[in-house]
N, C-alpha and C positions, 0 to 999 in steps of 0.2 A: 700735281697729277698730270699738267699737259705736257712737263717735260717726261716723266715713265713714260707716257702715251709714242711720244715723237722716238726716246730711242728705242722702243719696242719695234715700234713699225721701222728703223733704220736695221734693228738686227734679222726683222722677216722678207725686205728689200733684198738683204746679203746674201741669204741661203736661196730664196727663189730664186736670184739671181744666177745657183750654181746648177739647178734643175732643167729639164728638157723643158721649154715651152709646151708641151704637149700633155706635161704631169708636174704642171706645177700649182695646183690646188693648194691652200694651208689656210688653217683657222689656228689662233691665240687663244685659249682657253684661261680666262681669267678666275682663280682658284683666292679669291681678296681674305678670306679669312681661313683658319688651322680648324681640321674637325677635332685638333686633341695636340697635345705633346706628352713625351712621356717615354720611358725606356723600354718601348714596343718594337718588335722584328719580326713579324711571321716569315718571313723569309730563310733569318740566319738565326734566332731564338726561337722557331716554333712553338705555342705553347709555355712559355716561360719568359722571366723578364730579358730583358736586353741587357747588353754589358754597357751600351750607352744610350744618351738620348737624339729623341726622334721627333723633327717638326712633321706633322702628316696634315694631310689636305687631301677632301672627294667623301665619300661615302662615310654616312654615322654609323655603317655594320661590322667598321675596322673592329679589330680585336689579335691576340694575342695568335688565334689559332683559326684567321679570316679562312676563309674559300669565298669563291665566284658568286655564290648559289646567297649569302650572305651580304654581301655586299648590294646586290641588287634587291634583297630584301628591306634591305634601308629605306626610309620614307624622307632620307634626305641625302644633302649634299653642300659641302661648304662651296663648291664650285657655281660657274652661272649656268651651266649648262643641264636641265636637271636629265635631259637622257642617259647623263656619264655618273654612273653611281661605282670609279674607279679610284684605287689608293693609290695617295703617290706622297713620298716618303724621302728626308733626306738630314745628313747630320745638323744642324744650326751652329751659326759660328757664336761663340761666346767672347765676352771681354775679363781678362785675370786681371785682379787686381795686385799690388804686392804684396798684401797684408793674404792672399790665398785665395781671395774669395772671386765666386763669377756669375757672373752673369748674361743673360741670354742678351745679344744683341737685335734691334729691333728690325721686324723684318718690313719693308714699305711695300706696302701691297698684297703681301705674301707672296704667292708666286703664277708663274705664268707657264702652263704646259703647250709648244706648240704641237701642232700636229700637220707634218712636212708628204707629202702624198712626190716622194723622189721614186725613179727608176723605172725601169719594165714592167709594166702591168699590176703593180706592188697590190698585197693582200691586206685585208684586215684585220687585226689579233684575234686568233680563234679564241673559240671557248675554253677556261680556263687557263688561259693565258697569262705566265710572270715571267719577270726579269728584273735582274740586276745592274746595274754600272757602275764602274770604278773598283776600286780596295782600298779598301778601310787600310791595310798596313802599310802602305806605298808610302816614302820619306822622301823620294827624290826622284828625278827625272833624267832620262839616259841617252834623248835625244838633242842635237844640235838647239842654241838659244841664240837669238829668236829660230821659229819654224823658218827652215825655206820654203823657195816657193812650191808648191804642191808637183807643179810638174817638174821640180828637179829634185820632187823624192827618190832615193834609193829605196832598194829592198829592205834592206834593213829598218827603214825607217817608213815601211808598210808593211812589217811582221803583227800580229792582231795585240801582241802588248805593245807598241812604239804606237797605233792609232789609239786603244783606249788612254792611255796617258794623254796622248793631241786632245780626246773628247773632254776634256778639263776644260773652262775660261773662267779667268777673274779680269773683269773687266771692270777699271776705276773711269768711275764717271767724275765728268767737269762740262754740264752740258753748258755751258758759253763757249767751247773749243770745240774742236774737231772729233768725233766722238774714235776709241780705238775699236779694230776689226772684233767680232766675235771668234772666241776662242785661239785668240791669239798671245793671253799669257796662260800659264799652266799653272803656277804658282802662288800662294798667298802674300801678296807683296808686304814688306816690311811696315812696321807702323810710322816707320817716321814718314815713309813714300806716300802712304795712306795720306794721313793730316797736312800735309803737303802739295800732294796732288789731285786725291779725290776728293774734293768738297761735295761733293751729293751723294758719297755714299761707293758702294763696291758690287758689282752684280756679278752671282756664282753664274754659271752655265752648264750645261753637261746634255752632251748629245750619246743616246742609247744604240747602241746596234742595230745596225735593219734588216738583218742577212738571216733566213731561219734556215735549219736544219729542213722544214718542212713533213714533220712529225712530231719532235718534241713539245708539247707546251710548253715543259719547265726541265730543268736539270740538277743534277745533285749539290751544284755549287752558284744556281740559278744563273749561268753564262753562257756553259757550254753548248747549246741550243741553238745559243745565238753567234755571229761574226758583224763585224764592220766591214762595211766596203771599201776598199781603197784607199779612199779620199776621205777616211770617217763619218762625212755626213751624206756622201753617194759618191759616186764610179761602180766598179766592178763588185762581185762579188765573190768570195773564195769559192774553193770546189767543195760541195757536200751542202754549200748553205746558199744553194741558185735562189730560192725563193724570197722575194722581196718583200718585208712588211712594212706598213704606213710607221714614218720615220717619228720618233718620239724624243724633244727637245725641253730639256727643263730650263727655266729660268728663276733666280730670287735675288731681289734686293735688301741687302744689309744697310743699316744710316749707319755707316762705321763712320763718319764726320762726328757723330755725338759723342765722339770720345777723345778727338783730337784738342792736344794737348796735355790730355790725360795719364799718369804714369800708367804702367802698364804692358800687355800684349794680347794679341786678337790670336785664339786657337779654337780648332770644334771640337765639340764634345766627345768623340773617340781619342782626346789628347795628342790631335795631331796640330801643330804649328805651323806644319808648312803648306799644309793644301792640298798636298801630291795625294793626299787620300780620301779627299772625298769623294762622294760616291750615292747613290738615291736606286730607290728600287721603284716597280709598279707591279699592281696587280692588274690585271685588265676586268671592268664592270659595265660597259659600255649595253643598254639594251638590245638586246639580240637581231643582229643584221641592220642597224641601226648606221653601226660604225662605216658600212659599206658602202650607205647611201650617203653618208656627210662627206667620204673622199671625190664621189663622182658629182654630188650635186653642190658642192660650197664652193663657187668657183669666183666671190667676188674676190677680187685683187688685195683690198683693204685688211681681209684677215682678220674682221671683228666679228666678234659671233652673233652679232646683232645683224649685221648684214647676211646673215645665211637663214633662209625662211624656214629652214628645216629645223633648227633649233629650239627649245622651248628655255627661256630667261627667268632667270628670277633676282631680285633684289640683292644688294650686298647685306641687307640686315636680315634678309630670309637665311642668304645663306651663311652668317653670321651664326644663326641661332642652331645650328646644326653640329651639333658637340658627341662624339661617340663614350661610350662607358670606359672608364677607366677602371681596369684589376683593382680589386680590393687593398693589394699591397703595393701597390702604387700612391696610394692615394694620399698618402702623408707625405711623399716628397712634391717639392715645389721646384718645375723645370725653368721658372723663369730668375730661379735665383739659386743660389750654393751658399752657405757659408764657407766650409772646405774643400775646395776646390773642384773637379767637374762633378756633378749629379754620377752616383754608382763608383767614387775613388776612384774614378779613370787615373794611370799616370800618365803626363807630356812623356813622350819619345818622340825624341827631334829626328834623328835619323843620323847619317844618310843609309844606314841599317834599314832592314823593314822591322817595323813594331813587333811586339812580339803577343803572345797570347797574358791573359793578365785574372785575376780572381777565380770567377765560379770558372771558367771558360777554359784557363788554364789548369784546373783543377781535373776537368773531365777530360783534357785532352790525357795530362797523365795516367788517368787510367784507361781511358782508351787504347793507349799504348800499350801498357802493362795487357790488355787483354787480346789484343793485335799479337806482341809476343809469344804469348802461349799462345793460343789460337797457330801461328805457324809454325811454334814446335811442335807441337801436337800435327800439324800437317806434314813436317818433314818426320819424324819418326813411324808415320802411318806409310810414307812411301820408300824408307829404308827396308832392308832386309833385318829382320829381325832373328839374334844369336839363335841356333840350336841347343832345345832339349838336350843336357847329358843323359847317355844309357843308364836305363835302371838295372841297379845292382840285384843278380837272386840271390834269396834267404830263403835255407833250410825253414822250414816248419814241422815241427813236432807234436804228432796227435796223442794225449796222453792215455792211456788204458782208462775205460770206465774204472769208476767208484764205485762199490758197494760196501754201504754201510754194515755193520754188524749185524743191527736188529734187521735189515732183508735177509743178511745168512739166517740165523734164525728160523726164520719165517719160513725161508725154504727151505730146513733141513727138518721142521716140524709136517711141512705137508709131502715132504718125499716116504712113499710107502715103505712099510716096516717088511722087510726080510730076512730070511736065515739064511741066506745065500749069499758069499759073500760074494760081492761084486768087485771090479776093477775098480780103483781108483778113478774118476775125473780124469780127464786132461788138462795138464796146465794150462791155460789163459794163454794166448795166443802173446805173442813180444809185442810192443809198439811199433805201429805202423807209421813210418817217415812218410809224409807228404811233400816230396819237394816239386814247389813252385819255377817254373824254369824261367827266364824269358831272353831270348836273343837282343843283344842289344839292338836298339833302336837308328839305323844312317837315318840322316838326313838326307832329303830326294832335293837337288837342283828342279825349280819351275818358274816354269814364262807366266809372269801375269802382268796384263794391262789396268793400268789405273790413271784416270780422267782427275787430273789438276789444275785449278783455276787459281790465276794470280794476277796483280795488277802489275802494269809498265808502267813508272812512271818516268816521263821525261823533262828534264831538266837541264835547262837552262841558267848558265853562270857569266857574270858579266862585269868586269871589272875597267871601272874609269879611270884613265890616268889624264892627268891637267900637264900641261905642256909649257912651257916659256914663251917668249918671242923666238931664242934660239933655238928651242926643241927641246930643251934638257929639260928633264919628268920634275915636276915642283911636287907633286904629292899624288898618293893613289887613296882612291876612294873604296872601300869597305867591298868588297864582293858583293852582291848581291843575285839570288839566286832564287830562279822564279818557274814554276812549273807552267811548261809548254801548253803539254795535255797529258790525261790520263786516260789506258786505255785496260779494258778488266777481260781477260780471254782466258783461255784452259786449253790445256795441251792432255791427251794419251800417252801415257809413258810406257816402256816397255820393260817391264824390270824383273830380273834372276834372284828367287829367293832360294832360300834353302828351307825348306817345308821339312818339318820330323812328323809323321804319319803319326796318328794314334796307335798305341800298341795293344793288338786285341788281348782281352781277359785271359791272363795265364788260364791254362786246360787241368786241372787235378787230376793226378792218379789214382786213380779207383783202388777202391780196396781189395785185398787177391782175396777173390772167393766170397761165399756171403757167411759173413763169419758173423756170428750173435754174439753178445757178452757172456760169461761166464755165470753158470746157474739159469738160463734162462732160459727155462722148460716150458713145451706146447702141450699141455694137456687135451686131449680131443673126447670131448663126449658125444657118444651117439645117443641117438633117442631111438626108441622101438616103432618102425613105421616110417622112418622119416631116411633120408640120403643125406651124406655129409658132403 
């Protein structure tokens, strides 16, 4: 325990060292036991299980579909601090056996969250405050090995992917040596380097963004929000993300020593090998305005949270016993062991590709797609000009002459008056009278109309490594890899020339010539005596 202690305090030495004297405040937030494991993500699984599993540490109100409001509802916390009722979340490395099977590798201490008060005036995480770091599919790394030194970065090699990749350290301990720099490899070192090298074990690292947008709490992909500065752990800050927030630094140690000698190989649980992808989120839970006063008033050097009076501590067996609920359909897998390889049929993807989508995740991406597609045909054919109506053809119509039945002749030639006068004949029934329906064919009218289209830019980023000889000649090129910059969603007014076909009003009927009655259809008028007709 007094060697964690010593190279703790050697890795918060480092960084305050990189800090202005004037804002170099930091406490170590000792998090010694898990409130859970388990294939949980509110972040990237909202709501549903994860595609892998998750060591989690801070608050008992984690859950599948946490918020802020939850979190500080909690009456506990697996950390020492009990003000920080905050989630903090990260892959665990696993050991494969040959025969398939795996298991979690032991974590010493659990883990360690600092908390680094770098830069100009830096802020607190607001309310409802999360974030991401790393990628999960990342197989390989694109920058110079080792880092140079920081002042003789190029640009390229302070683009905001070139610094989250530097925000990686696996650092192997051998505390009777010289201990190495924080986040000075990026990589998951090989197992034979492991059992070789590190006798006490491996410690992951991973430094978050501190640059905020300065409105977003969170973002669609939980990153965008956020920038690195410069230097990854402080310097400058990009344009749009001026605002400084209290820098947040993970720490965990693996005893990957208990395995050396062991057949085998060391991979985390999202079936990454090589390290390039891990990655840890947080939710922010910190008591309201609380966080403000721990950056201005914890000013002892030492960085233990026992030295900061502001603090309230509790025991490693208090916060021990602070375990959150696990989903129902969780509850039969067991994350400290697999028989078939990772928990959830992760597959390994070594790389140097990025990983690709896999199961339920992959399942919805396809149709997401499939519905993305229609969705923009449906969008392009709404802003095409759509074919003209063909003219409608006229047709005659023919109105046939009333019927009358017999028994009406009849009828009427029973109540036509009896006389001895011979009278004229009737008139024949008038001919059929043609109705014809006219209609002009129908142009089509040329028209300007404007129509408001929203679509996404995405930009992207392709980057191909070629390895070189001593004499230059290309020994082998490595895989493309292709990685989105940013994404930005806007709409444009279009101005577009349709050709519009009018409706064509109700053909007009021609009236019948004259008021002609049917044949036999006599108006008998009775008067009455006294009365007007």
């Amino acid at each position: 325990m007094t060697r964690v202690l010593a190279t703790s305090l050697a890795i918060a030495v480092a960084f305050v060292s990189l800090a202005d004297a004037a804002s170099n405040n930091f406490w170590r937030l000792p998090c010694m036991s898990r409130s859970g494991a388990a294939r949980m993500d509110p972040l990237m699984a909202p709501g549903k299980t994860s595609d892998h599993l998750h060591t989690i540490f801070g608050s008992g109100g984690f859950s599948e579909s946490v918020t802020q409001a939850d979190l500080l509802d909690s009456d506990c916390t697996s950390c020492e601090v009990t003000q920080d009722r905050s989630a903090y979340w990260t892959p665990p490395l696993m050991f494969k056996y040959p025969n398939g099977s795996t298991v979690m590798v032991n974590q010493d201490g659990g883990m360690l969250a600092y908390y680094f008060v770098y830069g100009e005036d830096p802020k607190p995480f607001p309310e409802g405050f999360r974030m991401m770091a790393g990628n999960q599919f990342l197989r390989n790394f694109t920058g110079p090995v080792p880092d140079p030194a920081k002042s003789d970065w190029t640009a390229d090699e302070q683009t905001q992917f070139s610094l989250s990749q530097k925000a990686l350290g696996f650092n192997c301990l051998h505390y009777n040596t010289t201990d190495e720099g924080s986040l000075q490899r990026h990589y998951l070192p090989e197992k034979s380097f492991l059992d070789e090298n590190c006798w006490d074990g491996l410690r992951l690292e991973l430094m978050f963004p501190s640059c905020w947008n300065g409105k977003d709490v969170d973002s669609t992909d939980h990153k965008s929000h956020m920038a690195y500065p410069n230097l990854v752990n402080d310097g400058t800050c990009p344009d749009g993300f001026e605002t400084r927030l209290v820098s947040l630094f993970f720490e965990t140690k693996y005893d990957t020593q208990d395995f050396a000698g062991v057949d085998g190989e060391f991979i985390f649980s999202m079936g990454d090998p090589t390290g390039y992808g891990y990655h840890g989120d947080f939710i922010q839970g910190w008591q309201t305005g609380f966080l403000e006063q721990a950056m201005s008033g914890c000013t002892n050097p030492s960085g233990q949270v026992q030295d900061c009076p502001l603090f309230n501590t509790q025991s490693n067996e208090e916060a021990a016993s602070c375990q959150f609920p696990v989903p129902s359909a969780l509850k039969e897998e067991n994350p400290l062991f697999n028989l078939h390889g990772l928990l959830g049929d992760v597959p390994i993807q070594l790389g140097p590709a990025q990983a690709t989508l896999y199961g339920e995740a992959a399942s919805a991406l396809a149709t997401g797609l499939g519905i993305i597609a229609t969705s923009v045909a449906d969008a392009v054919s709404s802003i095409l000009p759509a074919a003209p109506n063909p003219p409608v053809e006229a047709h005659p119509t023919t109105t046939a002459p009333p019927v009358v039945s017999a028994k009406q002749n009849a009828n009427v030639a029973q109540a036509a008056p009896t006389t001895t006068t011979t009278s004229a004949p009737p008139p024949p029934p008038p001919a059929p009278t043609t109705i014809i329906t006219t209609t002009s064919p129908v142009q089509p009218v040329p028209t300007t109309i404007e129509k408001a289209v929203e679509f996404d830019i995405v930009y992207i980023d392709q980057e191909v490594v070629v390895q070189l000889g001593d004499n230059g000649v290309p020994l082998t090129t490595l895989a493309p890899v292709d990685r989105t910059v940013s994404t930005l969603t806007t709409s444009s007014t279009t101005t577009i020339t349709e050709l519009v076909t009018p409706t064509a009003a109700a053909a007009k009927r021609d009236q019948l010539p004259g008021h002609i009655r049917p044949p036999f259809h006599r108006h008998s008028h009775h008067r009455r005596h006294g009365a007007r007709h």
